[in-house]
C-alpha positions as CSV (number, residue, x, y, z in Angstrom):
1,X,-8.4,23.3,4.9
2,X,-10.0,21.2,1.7
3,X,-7.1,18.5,2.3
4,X,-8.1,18.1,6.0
5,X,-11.9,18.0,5.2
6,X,-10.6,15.3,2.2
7,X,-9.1,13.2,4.5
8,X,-11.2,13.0,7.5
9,X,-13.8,11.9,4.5
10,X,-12.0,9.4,3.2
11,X,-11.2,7.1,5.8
12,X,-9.7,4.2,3.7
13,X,-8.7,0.9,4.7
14,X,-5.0,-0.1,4.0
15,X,-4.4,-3.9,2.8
16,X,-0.6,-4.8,2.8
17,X,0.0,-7.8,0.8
18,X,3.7,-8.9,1.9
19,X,6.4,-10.0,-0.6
20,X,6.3,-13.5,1.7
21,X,3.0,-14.4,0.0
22,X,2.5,-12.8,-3.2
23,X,5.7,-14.1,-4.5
24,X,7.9,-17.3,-3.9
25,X,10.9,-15.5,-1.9
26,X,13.4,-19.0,-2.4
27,X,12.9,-18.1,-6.1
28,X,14.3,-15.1,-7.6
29,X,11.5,-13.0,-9.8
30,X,8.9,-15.4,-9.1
31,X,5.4,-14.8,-8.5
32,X,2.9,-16.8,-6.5
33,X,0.3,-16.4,-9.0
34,X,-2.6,-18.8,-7.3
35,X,-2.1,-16.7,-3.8
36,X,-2.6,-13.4,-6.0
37,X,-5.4,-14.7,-8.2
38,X,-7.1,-16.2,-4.6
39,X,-6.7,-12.6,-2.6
40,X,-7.7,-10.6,-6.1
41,X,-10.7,-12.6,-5.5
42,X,-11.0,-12.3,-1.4
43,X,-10.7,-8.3,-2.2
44,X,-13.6,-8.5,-4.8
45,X,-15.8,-10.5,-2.6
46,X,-15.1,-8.2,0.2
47,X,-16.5,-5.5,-1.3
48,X,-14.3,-3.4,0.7
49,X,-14.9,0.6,0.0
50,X,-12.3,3.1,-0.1
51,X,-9.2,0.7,0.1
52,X,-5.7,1.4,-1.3
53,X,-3.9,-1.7,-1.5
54,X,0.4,-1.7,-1.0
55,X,2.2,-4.8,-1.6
56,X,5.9,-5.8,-0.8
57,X,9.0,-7.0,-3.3
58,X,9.6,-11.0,-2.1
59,X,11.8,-12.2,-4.7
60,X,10.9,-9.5,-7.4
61,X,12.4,-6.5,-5.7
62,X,14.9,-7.8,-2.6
63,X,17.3,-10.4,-4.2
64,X,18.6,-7.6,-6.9
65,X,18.7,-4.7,-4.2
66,X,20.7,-6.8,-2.2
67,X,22.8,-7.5,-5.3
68,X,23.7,-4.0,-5.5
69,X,23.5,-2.4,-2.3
70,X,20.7,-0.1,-3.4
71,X,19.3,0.6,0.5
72,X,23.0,1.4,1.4
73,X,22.7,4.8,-1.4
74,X,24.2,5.3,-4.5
75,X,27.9,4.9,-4.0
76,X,29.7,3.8,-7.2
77,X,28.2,4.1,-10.8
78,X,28.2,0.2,-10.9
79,X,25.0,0.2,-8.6
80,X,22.9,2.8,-11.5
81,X,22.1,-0.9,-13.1
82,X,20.5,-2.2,-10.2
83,X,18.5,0.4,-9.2
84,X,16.9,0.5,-12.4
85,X,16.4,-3.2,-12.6
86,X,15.1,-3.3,-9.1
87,X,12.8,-0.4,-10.3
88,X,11.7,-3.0,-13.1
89,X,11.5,-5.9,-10.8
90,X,9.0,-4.4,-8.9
91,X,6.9,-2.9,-11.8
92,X,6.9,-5.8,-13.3
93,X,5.4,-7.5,-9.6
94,X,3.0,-4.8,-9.9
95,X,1.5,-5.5,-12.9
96,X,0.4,-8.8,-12.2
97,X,-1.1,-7.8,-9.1
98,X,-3.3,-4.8,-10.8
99,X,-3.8,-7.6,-13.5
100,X,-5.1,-9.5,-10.9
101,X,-7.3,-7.4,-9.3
102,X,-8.9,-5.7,-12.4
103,X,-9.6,-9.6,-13.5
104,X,-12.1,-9.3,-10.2
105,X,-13.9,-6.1,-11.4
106,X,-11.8,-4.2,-9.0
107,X,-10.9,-0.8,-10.6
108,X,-7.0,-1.1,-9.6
109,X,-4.6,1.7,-10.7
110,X,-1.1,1.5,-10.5
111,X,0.9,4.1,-8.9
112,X,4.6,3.9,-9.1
113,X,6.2,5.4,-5.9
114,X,9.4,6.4,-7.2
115,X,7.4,9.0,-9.5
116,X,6.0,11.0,-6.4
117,X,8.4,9.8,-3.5
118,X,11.6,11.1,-3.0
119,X,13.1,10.0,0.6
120,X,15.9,11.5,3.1
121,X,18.2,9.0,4.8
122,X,15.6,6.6,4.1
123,X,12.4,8.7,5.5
124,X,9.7,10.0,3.0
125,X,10.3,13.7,2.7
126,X,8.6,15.3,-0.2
127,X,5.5,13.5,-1.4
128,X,2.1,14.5,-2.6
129,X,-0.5,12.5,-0.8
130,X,-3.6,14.3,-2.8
131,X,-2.8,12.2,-5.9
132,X,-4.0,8.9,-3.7
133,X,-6.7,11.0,-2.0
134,X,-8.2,11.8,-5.0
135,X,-8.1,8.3,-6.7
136,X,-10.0,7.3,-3.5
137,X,-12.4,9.9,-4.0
138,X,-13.2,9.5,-7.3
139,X,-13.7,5.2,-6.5
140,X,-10.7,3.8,-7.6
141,X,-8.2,1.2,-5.6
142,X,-4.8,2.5,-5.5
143,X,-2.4,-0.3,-5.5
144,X,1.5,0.9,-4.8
145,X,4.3,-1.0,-3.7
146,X,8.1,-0.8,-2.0
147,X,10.4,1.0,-4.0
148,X,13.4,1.5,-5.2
149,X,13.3,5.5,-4.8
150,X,15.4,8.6,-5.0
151,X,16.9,10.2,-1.6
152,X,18.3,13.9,-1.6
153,X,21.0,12.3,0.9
154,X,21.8,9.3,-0.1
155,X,21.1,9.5,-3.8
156,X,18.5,6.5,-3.8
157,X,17.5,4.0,-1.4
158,X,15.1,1.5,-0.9
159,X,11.3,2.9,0.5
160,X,9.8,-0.4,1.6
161,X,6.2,-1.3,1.7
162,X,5.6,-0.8,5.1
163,X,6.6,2.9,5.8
164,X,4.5,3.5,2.9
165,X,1.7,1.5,4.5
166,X,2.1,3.4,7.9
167,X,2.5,7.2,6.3
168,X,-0.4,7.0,3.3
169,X,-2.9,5.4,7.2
170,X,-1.4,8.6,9.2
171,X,-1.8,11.2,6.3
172,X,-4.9,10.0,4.9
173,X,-6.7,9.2,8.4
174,X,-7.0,5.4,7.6
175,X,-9.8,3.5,9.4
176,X,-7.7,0.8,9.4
177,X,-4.6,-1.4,8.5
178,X,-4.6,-5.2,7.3
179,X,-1.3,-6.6,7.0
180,X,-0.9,-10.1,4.9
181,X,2.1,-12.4,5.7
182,X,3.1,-15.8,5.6
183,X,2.1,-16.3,9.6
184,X,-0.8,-16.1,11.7
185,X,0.7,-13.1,13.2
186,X,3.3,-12.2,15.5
187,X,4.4,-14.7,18.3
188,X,6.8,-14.6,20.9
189,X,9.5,-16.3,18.9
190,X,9.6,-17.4,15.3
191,X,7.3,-20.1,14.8
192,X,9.4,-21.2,11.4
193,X,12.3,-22.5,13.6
194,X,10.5,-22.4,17.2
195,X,7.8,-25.2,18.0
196,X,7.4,-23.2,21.6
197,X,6.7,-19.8,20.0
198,X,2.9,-18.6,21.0
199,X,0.8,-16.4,18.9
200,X,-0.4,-12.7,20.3
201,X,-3.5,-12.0,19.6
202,X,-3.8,-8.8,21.0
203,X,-1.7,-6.2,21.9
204,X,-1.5,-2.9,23.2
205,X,1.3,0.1,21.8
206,X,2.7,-0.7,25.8
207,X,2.9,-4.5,25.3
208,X,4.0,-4.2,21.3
209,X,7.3,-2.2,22.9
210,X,7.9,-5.0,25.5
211,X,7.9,-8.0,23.1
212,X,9.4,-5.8,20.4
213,X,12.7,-7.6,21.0
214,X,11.6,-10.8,21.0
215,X,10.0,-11.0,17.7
216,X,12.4,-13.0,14.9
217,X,13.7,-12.0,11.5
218,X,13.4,-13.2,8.7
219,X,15.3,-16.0,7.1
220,X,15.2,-14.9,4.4
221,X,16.8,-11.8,1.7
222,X,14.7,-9.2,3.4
223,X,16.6,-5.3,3.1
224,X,13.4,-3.6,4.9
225,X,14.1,-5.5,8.1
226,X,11.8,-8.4,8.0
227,X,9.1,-8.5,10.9
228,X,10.9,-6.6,13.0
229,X,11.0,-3.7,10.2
230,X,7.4,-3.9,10.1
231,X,6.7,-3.5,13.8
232,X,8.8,-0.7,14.0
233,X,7.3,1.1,10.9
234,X,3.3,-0.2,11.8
235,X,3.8,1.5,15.7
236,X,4.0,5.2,14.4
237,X,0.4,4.3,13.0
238,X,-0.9,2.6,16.2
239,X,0.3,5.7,17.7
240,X,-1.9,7.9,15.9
241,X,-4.8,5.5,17.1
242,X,-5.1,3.4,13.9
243,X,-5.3,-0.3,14.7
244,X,-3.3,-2.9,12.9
245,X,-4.2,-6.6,12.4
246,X,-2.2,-9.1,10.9
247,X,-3.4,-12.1,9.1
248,X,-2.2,-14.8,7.2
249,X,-2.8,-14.3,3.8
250,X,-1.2,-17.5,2.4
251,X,-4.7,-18.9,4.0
252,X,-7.9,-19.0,2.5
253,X,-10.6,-16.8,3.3
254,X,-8.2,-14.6,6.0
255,X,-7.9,-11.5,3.9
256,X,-11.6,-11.8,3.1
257,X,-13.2,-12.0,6.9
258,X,-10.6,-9.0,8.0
259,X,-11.8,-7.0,5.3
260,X,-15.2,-7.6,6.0
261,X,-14.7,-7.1,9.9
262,X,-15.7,-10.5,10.6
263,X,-13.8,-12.8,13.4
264,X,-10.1,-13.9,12.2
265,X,-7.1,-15.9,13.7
266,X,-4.4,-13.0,13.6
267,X,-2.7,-10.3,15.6
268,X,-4.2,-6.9,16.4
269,X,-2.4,-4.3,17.3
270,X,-4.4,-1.4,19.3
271,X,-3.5,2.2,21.3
């Protein structure tokens, strides 16, 4: 009974800051350290209340789980070495974001996912949502990330950024989700290779399953499945009547005016 009462207090706003712009996703292990210093800033100006912030892998976490199959499951002691060193990719990734953020007076704490998370065929299974709840309570920003993770079928697999994003808004009764990519939004086609591709701006769950199919993937290393991965993970929070908008945070000033409600180019994504 307290956990429901916690949650339908808290509320919180969920900002995903995607691998695509917090890190330079050609270059392996490279962070975009002007775009995280800029949206550490956005955040703080914001003023946003009860926000947990998730970001993705880019070229910290991908590249290296790729390398060694890690979303695939643990099949051959050869892959033990990249699971750990995708585990350290990303901590490292996260680090400079919390760095970041606490840099703006923002009272970031890390959470590592793999430490509370463990997943079955991919899906989160056993997890303890109270610790974030709490942290929320008590005024701090929770900042977690994709993972590499341990999976009581597989052995360990990948948990990316964006089922965490959709189960923390469903458990925790988010107000909302902000999603930050390297796009205004979604469009009909890719706009990176297609000069005809349009940009939705708004979208039902009914039209978001129609133009499902038409949305592209990513050129990129991507093992969470790219734009059509995060569709398909974001709908299951739509579906509990939590709206999603998508923004481009590689632009100035984006992240800010969705966090403060005000007017943005971007996609939202409503029941």
């Amino acid at each position: 009974m307290k956990e429901l009462e916690l949650k339908r207090k808290i509320k919180p706003t969920v900002l995903k800051l995607g691998g695509s712009i917090i890190t330079r996703k050609e270059k392996p292990l490279t962070p975009n350290k002007g775009v995280i210093k800029r949206l550490a800033k956005e955040i703080s100006q914001a003023r946003a209340e009860k926000l947990i912030v998730v970001h993705g892998g880019g070229s910290f976490g991908h590249p290296i789980a790729k390398e060694y199959g890690i979303a695939e499951g643990f099949k051959d002691k050869s892959q033990l070495i990249g699971f750990s060193k995708t585990s350290q990719a990303m901590t490292m990734l996260n680090k400079i974001v919390v760095e970041a953020l606490l840099n703006e007076g923002i009272p970031a704490i890390a959470i590592r996912p793999s430490s509370f998370i463990v997943t079955k065929h991919g899906r989160i299974e056993n997890v303890d949502w109270s610790i974030v709840a709490k942290l929320l309570e008590l005024g701090l920003v929770p900042v977690l990330y994709g993972d590499a993770v341990i999976d009581s079928a597989k052995g360990f697999t990948i948990l990316s950024g964006d089922q965490l994003v959709a189960e923390l808004a469903i458990e925790l009764d988010a107000e909302r989700i902000i999603i930050g990519v390297d796009v205004d939004g979604l469009y009909t086609a890719d706009p990176k290779v297609d000069d005809s591709a349009k940009l939705i701006r708004k979208l039902s769950l009914k039209q978001l399953k129609e133009l499902k199919d038409e949305i592209g993937r990513s050129k990129l290393v991507d093992v969470t499945g790219g734009m059509l991965g995060k569709v398909n993970e974001l709908m299951r929070a739509v579906m509990h009547g939590i709206p999603v908008l998508i923004v481009n945070g590689l632009k100035p000033n984006k992240i800010y005016k969705a966090l403060r409600n005000e007017r943005v180019v971007g996609t939202l994504i409503t029941r």
